[in-house]
N, C-alpha and C positions, 0 to 999 in steps of 0.2 A: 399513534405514538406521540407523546408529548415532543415539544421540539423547544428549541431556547431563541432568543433573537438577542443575536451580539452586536456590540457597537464597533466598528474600525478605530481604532485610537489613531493608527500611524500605515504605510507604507513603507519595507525598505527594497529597492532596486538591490536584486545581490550578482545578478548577470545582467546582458543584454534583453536573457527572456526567460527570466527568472523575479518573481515578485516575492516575497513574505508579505502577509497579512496580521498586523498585529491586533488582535481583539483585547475589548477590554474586560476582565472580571466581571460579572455583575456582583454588584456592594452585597444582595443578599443572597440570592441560591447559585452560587459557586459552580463551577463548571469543574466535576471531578474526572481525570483519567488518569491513564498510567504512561509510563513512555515508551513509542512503540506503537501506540495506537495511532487511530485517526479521527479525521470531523468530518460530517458529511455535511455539506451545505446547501443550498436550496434557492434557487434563481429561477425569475419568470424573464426571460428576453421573447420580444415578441409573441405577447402571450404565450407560452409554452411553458411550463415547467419542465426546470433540468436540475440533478439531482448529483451530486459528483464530491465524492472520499477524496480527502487530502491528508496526508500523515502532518501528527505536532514536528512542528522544529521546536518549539517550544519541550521544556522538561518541568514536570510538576515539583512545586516547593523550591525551586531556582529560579525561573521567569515568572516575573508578576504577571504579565500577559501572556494571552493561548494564541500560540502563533503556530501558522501554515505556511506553507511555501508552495509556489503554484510557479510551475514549467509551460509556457508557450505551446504547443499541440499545433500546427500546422493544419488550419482547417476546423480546430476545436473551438466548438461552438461556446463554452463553459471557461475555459480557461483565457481566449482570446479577450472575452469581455472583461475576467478579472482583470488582466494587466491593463485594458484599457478603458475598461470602465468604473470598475471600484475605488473610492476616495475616501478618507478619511473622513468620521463622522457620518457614513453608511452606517445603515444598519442592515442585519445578513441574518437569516433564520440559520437555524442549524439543528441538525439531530444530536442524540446523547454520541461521545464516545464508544467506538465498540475496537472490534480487533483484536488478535490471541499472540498479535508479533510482538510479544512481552518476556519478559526477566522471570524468567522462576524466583522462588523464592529467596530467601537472603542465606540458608543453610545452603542451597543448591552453590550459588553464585560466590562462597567462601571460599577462598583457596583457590580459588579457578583465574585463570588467562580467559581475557573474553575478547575476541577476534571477528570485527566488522567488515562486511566486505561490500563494498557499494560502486556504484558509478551514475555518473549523473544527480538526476534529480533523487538518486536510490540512497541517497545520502540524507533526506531527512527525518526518514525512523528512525535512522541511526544516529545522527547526531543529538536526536532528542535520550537514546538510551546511552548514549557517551556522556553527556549533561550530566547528567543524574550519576551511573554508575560513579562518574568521578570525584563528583562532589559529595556523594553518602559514603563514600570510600568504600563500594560492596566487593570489590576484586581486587586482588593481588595486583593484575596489570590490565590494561585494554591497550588492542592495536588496530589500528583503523585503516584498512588498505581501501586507497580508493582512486577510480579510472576516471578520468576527462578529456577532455581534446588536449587540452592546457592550459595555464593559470589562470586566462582569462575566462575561462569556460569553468572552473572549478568556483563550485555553490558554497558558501559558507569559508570561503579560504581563512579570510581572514580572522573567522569566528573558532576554526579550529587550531589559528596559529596562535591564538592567546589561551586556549586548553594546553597546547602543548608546553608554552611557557609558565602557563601556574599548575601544570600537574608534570613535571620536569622526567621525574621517576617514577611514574605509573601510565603511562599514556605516549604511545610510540605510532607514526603514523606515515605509510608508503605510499606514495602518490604513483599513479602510470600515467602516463599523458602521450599520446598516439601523434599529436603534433609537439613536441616540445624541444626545444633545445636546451638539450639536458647539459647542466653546468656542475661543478663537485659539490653537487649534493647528493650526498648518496644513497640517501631516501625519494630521491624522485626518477623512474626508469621509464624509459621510454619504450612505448607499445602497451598493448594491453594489458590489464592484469594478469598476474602470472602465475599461479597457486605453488607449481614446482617450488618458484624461485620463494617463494612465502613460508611454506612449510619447514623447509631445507631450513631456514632461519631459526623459525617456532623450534624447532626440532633440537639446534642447540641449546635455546634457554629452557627449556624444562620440556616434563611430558605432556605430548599432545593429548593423552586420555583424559588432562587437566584443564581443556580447553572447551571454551562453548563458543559455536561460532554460528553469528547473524549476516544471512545476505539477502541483499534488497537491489533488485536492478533487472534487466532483460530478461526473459530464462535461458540464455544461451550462460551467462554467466551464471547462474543459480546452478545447470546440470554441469556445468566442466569445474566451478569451485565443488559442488558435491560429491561429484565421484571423486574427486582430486584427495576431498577429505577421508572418505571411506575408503579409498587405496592406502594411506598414510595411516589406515587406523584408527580415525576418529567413529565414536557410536555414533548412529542415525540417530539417537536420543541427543543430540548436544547438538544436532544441526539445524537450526531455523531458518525460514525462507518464508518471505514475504508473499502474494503475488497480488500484483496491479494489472495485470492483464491474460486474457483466458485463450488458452491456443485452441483453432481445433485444426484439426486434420482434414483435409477435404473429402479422403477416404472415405471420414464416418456420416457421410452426407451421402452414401452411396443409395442406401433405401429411404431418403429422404424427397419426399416432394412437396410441393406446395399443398396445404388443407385449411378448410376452413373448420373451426372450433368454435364452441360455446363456452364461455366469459361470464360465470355469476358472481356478481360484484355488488352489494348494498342491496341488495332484492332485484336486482336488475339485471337480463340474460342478453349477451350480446352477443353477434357472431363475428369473429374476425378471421379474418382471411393470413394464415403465416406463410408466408413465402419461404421457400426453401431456402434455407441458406441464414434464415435471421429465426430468432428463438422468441419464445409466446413472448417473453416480457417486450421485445425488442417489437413486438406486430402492438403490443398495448398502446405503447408510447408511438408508434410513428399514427395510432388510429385516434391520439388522441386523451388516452383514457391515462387519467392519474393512479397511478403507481406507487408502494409502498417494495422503496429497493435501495441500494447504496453500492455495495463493491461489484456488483456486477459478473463476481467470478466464483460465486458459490461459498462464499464462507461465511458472511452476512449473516444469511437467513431470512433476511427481512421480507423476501418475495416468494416464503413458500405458500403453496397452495393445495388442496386436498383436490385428489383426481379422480371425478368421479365415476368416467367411465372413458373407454379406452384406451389408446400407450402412449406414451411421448420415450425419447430416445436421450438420455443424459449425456451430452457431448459437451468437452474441454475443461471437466473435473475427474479428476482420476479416483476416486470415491465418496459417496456420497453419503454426508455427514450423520451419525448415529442417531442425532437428535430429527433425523427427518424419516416418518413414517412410512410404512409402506402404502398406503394409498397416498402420499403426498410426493410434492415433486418440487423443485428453486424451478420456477420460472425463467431465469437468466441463461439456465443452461438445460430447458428442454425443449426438442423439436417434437410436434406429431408427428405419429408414424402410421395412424389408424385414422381415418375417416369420421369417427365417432367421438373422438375427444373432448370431455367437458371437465372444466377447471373449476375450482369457487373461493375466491380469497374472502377469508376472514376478516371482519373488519379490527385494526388493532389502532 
């Protein structure tokens, strides 16, 4: 996969452990994506390659620079070093653009209320498709509900309070904040998000059938805003949901044990040992062996592999994407279940 090497132009602090990364253009092959997407970047600490999706805060054809924002991970080995190791006038490899958590078309997006729903660091797909939507003028309205501890913990505040003052009458935004001492403003509630009280609102200014709604955040809030929507009426067609991280169930580990596998990789056949509980791509990387992968949670695609003898068990994707064959299988999300299992990545 070809990859790009971008320059850091700048750093900006936007929380306590919160970074943006601001990269710079390159003057000649451009860094094209859409908003909504992401960058996948590429780090050797301690000899190791680590491999880690970060969404633009950045919106294409608004920011001259393709900016990322990077959240603190407690223990994370990739993000700990960003905040405290990357400087300006780094240079940083990176993969193209990918990700489908994008804007339909501009016929789709006409006449529509578009309703973001985030918390935390899940605010910056979003913020990159609030950018954009409000500056090409593609909606009627955007409203931007979004969860934090409290002002100080809220990422991009101040970036959203100068949207809200130059786009006055298209752009409406409810903050929840779990610690806050809430004062008369009566766009900021205290406690979690709340869809009831969200909708109830929606619901006076026009119809919700006119609404497209993005959420980017935990999946406890992804499945309590989803249902919330499809009670109230919204299509499943108009609902979009990010996801950063892949649940499994301990359950589906039940006929699962530790196997060892065969690994043909560049002409080369290796056997690795998966322990129950972590998935082939996860036994590649802790055995050493370099990896062609990014979101980790099965939408990528970039770590499928052709299976060519045995079963693996697809656990913490709830279906497995069209474009992946029946002898093939995402690495990130299969365990062996057979004794005989043999893999073979394509080199791309």
């Amino acid at each position: 996969m070809i990859t790009y090497s971008l320059k850091v132009e700048k750093l900006k602090k936007e929380t306590e452990d919160t970074l943006t990364i601001f990269f710079k253009q390159p003057a000649l092959k451009k860094v094209k994506y859409l908003p909504g997407q992401y960058l996948t970047l590429i780090f050797r600490i301690n000899g190791r390659r680590y491999i880690r999706p970060y969404s633009f805060s950045s919106a294409p054809g608004i920011d001259t620079t393709i900016n990322v924002t990077v959240k603190r991970v407690p223990g994370g080995i990739v993000s700990n070093h960003i905040l405290d190791k990357v400087q300006a006038g780094d240079i940083i490899e990176v993969m193209p653009p990918i990700g489908d958590f994008i804007l339909p078309d501009e016929a789709t997006i006409k006449g529509k209320h578009i309703v973001l729903w985030g918390s935390g660091s899940g605010i910056t797909p979003l913020l990159s498709i609030a950018k954009y939507t409000l500056h090409n003028k593609l909606a009627d309205h955007l409203t931007l509900v979004y969860g934090n501890r409290n002002i100080e913990s809220t990422i991009f505040n101040s970036e959203i309070n100068e949207l809200k003052n130059d786009f006055a009458n298209t752009f409406s935004v409810w903050h929840f904040h779990t610690r806050a001492v809430i004062d008369d403003n009566s766009h900021i509630v205290q406690g979690r998000i709340d869809p009831d009280k969200i909708l109830a609102v929606l619901q006076t200014e026009g119809e919700l059938s006119k609404t497209l709604h993005y959420i980017c955040g935990p999946v406890g809030l992804k499945e309590s805003v989803s249902s919330k929507l499809i009670e109230f009426g919204v299509s499943q067609d108009h609902i979009y949901t990010e996801d950063f991280e892949i649940v499994r169930d301990p359950k589906d580990f039940n006929d699962i044990f530790t196997q060892n596998i065969i690994l043909e990789k560049e002409g080369q056949s290796t056997v690795l040992e998966v322990v129950k509980g972590k998935s082939i791509l996860e036994a590649c990387m802790d055995s050493g062996i370099e990896m062609l992968y990014s979101c980790q949670t099965g939408n990528c695609l970039l770590c499928r592999a052709t299976l060519l003898s045995g079963s693996v068990k697809a656990i913490g994707i709830d279906t497995i994407p069209e474009e992946i064959g029946q002898d093939e299988c995402l690495l990130c999300c299969s365990f062996p279940i057979t004794d005989n299992v043999k893999v073979s990545i394509k080199n791309r």
